[in-house]
C-alpha positions as CSV (number, residue, x, y, z in Angstrom):
1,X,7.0,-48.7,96.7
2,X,10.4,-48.8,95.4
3,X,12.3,-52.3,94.8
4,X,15.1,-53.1,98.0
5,X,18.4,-54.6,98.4
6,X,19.1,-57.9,100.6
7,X,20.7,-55.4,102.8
8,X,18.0,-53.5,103.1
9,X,15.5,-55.8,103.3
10,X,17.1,-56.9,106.3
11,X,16.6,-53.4,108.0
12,X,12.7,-53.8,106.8
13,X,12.5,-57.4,108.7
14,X,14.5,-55.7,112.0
15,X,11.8,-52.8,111.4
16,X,9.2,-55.9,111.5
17,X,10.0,-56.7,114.4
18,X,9.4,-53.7,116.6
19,X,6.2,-53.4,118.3
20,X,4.7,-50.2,118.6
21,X,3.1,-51.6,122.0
22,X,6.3,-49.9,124.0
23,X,7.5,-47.4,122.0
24,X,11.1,-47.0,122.2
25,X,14.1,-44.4,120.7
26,X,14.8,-45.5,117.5
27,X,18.7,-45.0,118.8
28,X,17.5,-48.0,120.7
29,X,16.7,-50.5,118.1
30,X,19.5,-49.4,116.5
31,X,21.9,-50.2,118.8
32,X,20.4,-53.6,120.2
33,X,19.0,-54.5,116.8
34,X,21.7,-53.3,113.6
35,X,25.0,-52.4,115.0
36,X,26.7,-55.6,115.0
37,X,24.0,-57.9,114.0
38,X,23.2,-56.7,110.7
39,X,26.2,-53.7,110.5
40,X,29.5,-54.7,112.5
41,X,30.4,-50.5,112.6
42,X,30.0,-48.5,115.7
43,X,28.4,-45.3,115.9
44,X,29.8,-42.3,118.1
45,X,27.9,-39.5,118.4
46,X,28.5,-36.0,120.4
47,X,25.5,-33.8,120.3
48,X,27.3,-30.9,121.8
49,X,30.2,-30.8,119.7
50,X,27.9,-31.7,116.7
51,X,30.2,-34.5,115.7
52,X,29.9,-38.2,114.6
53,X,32.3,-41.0,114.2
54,X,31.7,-44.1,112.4
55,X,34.5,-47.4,113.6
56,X,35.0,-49.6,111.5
57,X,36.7,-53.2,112.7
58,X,40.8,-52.9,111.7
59,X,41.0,-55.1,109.0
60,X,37.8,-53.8,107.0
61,X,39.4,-50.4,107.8
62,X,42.8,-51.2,106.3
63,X,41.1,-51.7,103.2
64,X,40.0,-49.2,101.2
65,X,37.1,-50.8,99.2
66,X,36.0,-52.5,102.9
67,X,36.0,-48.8,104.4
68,X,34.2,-47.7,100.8
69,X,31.8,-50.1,101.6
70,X,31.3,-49.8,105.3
71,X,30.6,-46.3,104.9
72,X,28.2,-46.8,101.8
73,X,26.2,-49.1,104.1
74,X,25.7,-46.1,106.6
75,X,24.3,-44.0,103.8
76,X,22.3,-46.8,102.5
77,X,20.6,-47.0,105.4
78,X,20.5,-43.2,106.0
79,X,18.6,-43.6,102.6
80,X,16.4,-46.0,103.3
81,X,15.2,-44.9,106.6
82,X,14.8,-40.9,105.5
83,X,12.6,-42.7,102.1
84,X,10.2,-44.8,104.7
85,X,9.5,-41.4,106.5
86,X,8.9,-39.2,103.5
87,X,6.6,-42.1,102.5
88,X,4.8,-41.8,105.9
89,X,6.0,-45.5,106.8
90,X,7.9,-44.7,109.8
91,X,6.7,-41.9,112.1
92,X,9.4,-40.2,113.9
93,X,8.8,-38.2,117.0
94,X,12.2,-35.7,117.9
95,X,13.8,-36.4,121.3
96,X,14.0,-32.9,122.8
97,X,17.1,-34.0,125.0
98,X,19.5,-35.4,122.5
99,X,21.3,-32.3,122.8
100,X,22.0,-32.5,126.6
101,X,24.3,-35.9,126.1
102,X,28.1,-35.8,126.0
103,X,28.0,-38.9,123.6
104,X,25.8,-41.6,122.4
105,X,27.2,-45.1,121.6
106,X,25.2,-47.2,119.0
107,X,26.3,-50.5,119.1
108,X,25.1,-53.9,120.8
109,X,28.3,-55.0,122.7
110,X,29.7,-51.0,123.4
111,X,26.8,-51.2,126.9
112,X,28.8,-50.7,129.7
113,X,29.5,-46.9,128.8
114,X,32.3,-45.6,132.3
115,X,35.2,-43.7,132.7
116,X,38.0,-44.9,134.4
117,X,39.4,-42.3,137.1
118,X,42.7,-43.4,137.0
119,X,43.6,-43.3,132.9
120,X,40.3,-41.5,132.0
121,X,40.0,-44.5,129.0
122,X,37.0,-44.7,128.8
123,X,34.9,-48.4,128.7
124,X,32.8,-49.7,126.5
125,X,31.6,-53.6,128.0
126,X,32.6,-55.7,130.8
127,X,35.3,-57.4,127.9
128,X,37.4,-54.3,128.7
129,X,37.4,-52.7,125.4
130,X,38.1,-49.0,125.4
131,X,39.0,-46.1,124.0
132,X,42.0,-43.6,125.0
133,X,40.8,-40.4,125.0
134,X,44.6,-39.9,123.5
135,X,44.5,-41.9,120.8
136,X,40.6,-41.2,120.3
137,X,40.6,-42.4,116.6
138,X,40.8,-45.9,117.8
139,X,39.1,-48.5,119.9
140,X,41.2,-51.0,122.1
141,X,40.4,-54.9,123.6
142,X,41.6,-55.5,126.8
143,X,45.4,-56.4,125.4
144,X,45.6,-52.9,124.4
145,X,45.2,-54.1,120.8
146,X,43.3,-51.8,117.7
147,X,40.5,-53.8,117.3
148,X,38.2,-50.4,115.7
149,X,39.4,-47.4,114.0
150,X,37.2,-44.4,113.2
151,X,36.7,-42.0,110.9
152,X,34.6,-38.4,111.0
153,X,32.0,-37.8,108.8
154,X,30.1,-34.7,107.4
155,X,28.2,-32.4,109.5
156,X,25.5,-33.3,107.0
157,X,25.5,-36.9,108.0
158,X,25.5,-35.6,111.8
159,X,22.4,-33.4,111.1
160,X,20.7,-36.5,109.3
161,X,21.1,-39.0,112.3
162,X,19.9,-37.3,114.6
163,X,16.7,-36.1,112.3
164,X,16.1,-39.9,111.2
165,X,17.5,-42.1,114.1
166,X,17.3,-40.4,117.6
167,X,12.9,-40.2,117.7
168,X,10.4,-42.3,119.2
169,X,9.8,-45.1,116.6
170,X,6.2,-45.7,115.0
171,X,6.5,-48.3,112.4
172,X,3.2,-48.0,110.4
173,X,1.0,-51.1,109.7
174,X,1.0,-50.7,106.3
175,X,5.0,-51.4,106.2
176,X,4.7,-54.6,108.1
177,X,1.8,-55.8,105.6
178,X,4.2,-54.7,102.8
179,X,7.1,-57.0,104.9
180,X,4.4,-59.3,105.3
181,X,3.4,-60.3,101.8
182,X,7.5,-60.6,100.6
183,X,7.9,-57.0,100.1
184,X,4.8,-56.3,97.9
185,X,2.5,-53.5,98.0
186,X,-1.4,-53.9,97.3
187,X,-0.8,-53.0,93.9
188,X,1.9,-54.9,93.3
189,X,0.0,-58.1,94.6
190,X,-3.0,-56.5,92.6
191,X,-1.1,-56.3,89.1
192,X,0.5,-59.5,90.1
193,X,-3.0,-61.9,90.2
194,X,-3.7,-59.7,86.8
195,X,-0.9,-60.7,85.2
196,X,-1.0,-64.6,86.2
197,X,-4.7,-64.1,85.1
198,X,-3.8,-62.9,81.3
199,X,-1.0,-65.4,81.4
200,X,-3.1,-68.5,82.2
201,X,-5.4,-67.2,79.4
202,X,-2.8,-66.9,77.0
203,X,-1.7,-70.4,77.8
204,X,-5.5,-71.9,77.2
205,X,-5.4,-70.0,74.0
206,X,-1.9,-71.4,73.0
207,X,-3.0,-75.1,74.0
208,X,-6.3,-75.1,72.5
209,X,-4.6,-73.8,69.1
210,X,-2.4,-76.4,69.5
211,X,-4.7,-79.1,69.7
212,X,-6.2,-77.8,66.6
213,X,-3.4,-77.8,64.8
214,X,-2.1,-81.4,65.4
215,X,-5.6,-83.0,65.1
216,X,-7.2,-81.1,61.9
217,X,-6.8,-83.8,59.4
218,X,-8.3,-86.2,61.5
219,X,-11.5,-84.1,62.6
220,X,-11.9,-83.5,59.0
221,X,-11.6,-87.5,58.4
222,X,-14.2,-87.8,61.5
223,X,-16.8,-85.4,59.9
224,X,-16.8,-86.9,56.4
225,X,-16.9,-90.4,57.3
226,X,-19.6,-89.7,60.2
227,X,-21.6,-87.6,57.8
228,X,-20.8,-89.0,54.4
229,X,-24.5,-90.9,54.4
230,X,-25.9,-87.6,55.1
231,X,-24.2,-85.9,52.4
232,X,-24.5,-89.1,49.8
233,X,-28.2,-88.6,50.4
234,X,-28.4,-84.8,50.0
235,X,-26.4,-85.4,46.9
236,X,-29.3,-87.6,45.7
237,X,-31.8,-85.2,46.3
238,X,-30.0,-82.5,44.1
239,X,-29.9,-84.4,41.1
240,X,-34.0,-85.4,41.8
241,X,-34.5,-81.4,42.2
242,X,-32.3,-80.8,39.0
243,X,-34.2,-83.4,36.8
244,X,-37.8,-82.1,38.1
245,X,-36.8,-78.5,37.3
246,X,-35.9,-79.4,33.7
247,X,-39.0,-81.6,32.9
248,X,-40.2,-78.1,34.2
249,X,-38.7,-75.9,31.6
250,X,-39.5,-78.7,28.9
251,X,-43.4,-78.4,29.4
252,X,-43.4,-74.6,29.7
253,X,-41.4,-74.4,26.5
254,X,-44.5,-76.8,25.1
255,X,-46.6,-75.1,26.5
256,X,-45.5,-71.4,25.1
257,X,-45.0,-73.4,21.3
258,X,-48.5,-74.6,21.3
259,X,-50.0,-70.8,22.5
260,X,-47.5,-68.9,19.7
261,X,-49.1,-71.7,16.8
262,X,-52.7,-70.5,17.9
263,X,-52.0,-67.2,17.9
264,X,-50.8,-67.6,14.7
265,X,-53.9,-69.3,13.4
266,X,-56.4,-66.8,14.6
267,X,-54.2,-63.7,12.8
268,X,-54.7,-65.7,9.5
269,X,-58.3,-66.8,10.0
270,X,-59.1,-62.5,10.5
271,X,-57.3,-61.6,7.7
272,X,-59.2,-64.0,5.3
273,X,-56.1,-66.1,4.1
């Protein structure tokens, strides 16, 4: 498993979340779950035109690094979500009917979808805030003020919501043990606990050669004056040995004088002399 963002991490704890008990479109969660709590953008979609619109609020939309980032945050989690599939995390089962809607509003407040006869505006909630088919590119409060103003994005990014985002949701066990345990896989924990292992063994080594380091002189002091009787006596014995083994050599060296004189006495006493 690949390392995640705080933003994304915060679409893994929404994906937490969702029991598999009642499955549910994933347009759904999405709508209930992201747009607005976690992404304040709208999604517009119109199956049978093959378009989507992403609104942004006014003032992020005014600026361009805001309206950078808004839309980076749609294919961010575009990313993320196609990733988890590939990865057999999330199991994704099509919606036959997407096709048949006229349009598809993703976002938490935008659910009180009507059109009204009169202007044909059409409303989003029971605040009043609407869009004028006219002026389509924005979204209006009740006091006729821009609150949202959208922009079109690829057919691409079309094609890949409704692949990734418009299917009954499975979200696999396996990802909410990986949510579970702080965003760690098995191996991860795995290599983890080895690594704290080899550490705290390092560390024992370190402090044990340590301790010998500060404390050599005075085990050295310990084992000569705790032994020095021991040694003083051993010492003894050495010389005793030494002074035996040359009384030793001085009889043998007797001893081979007195054979090498008799030997020399019976050559002499053969030869007549």
């Amino acid at each position: 498993m690949r390392a995640f963002n705080k933003r994304e991490k915060d679409i893994l704890n929404m994906l937490y979340n969702i029991s598999n008990d009642k499955l549910e479109f994933f347009s759904y969660h999405l709508q209930h779950k992201y747009f607005k709590d976690l992404n304040d953008s709208a999604l517009f979609i119109f199956p049978k035109r093959e378009e989507i619109y992403l609104y942004i609020p006014k003032a992020r939309f005014d600026n361009i690094e805001e309206r950078k980032g808004a839309m980076t945050e749609l294919m961010e989690f575009i990313t993320l979500i196609n990733f988890l599939r590939e990865e057999r995390y999330l199991q994704l089962i099509p919606n036959e009917d997407v096709g048949k809607s006229e349009l598809h509003v993703i976002r938490k407040d935008f659910d009180k979808i009507q059109i009204e006869q009169s202007s044909k505006n059409i409303i989003l909630n029971k605040n009043g805030d609407y869009i004028d088919p006219k002026q389509g590119q924005y979204i209006f409060n009740s006091d006729s003020k821009i609150i949202f103003e959208g922009v079109k994005l690829p057919t691409l990014i079309y094609k890949q919501v409704i692949e990734n985002c418009m299917g009954l949701l499975f979200v696999s066990e396996e990802l909410k043990e990986f949510i579970r345990n702080k965003f760690k896989s098995k191996e991860d924990i795995r290599y983890s606990r080895n690594q704290v292992a080899t550490w705290v063994g390092i560390s024992l080594a370190l402090i044990f050669g340590i301790l010998g380091i500060i404390n050599p002189f005075n085990n050295k002091q310990n084992y000569f004056q705790n032994n020095y009787p021991k040694l003083n006596s051993n010492i003894k014995n050495s010389n005793d040995i030494h002074h035996d083994m040359h009384n030793i050599i001085k009889i043998l060296e007797l001893k081979k004088d007195s054979a090498n004189n008799n030997a020399s006495k019976n050559i002499l006493n053969n030869e007549g002399l």
